[in-house]
N, C-alpha and C positions, 0 to 999 in steps of 0.2 A: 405405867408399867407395860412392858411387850411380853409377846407369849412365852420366850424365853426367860425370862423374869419372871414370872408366875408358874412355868413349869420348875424353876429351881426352887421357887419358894414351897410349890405341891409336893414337889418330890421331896424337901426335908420335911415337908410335917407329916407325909407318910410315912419315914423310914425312922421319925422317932417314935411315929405313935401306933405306926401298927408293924413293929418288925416282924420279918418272917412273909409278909403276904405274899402273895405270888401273882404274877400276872393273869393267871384262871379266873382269881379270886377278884382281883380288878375290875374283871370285862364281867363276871357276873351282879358285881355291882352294880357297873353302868347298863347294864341289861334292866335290871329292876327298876334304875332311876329312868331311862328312859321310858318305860313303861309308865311310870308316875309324870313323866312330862305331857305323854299323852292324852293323860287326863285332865293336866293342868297347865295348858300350853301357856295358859295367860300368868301362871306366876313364874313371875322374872327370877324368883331363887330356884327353881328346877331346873331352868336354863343352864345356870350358873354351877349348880352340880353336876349336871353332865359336861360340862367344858372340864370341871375341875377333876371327875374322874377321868375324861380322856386324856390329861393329861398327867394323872398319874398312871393310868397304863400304859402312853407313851415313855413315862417316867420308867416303870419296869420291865421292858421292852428294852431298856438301853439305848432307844433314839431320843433325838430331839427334836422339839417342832420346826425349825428351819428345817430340816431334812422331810417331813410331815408336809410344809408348803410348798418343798420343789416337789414332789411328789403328787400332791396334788396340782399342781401345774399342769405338771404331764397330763397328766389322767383327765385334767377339763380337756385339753387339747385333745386326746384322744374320745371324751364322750362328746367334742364338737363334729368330730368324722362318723358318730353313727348314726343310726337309721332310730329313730324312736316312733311308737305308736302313736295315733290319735287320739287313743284313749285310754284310760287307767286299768289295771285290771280290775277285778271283783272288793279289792283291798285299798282302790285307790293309788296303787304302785305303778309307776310308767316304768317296766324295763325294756333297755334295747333290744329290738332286731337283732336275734343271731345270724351270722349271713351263714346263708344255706339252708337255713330253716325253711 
């Protein structure tokens, strides 16, 4: 199965079984579960739920993940031209060099 095939099959089993949700309601899902991945990076089913809700937020969003991959294309292309730190923040977090900072 490709991700396009799994986002049509997310996106009908959310639109039979939770109608009405909303995209807020989505992203606060996957907010929680990722929080639970964090704890549990080693179990391969939290992986698997946060794919599955990001693709049903993509699902209520109205895009598709082909559009999700060129997208991201870009965006490596563009975080290949910046400046990154040597070191993580306090969090562990590498973010780019703002230029002009």
């Amino acid at each position: 199965m490709d991700i396009e095939e799994l986002q049509d099959k997310v996106g009908k089993f959310n639109d039979l079984n939770f109608p009405g949700q909303t995209l807020e309601g989505v992203l606060a899902h996957l907010h929680d579960e990722t929080a639970e991945l964090k704890d549990s990076h080693i179990d391969l089913m939290e992986w698997a739920d946060v794919l599955i809700l990001f693709l049903a937020a993509v699902h209520r969003s109205g895009m598709r993940p082909g559009m999700i991959v060129s997208l991201a294309e870009i965006k490596m292309i563009i975080n290949a031209n910046r400046k990154w730190p040597s070191k993580p923040d306090e969090r562990g977090v590498f973010h780019h060099v703002e230029l002009g900072a």
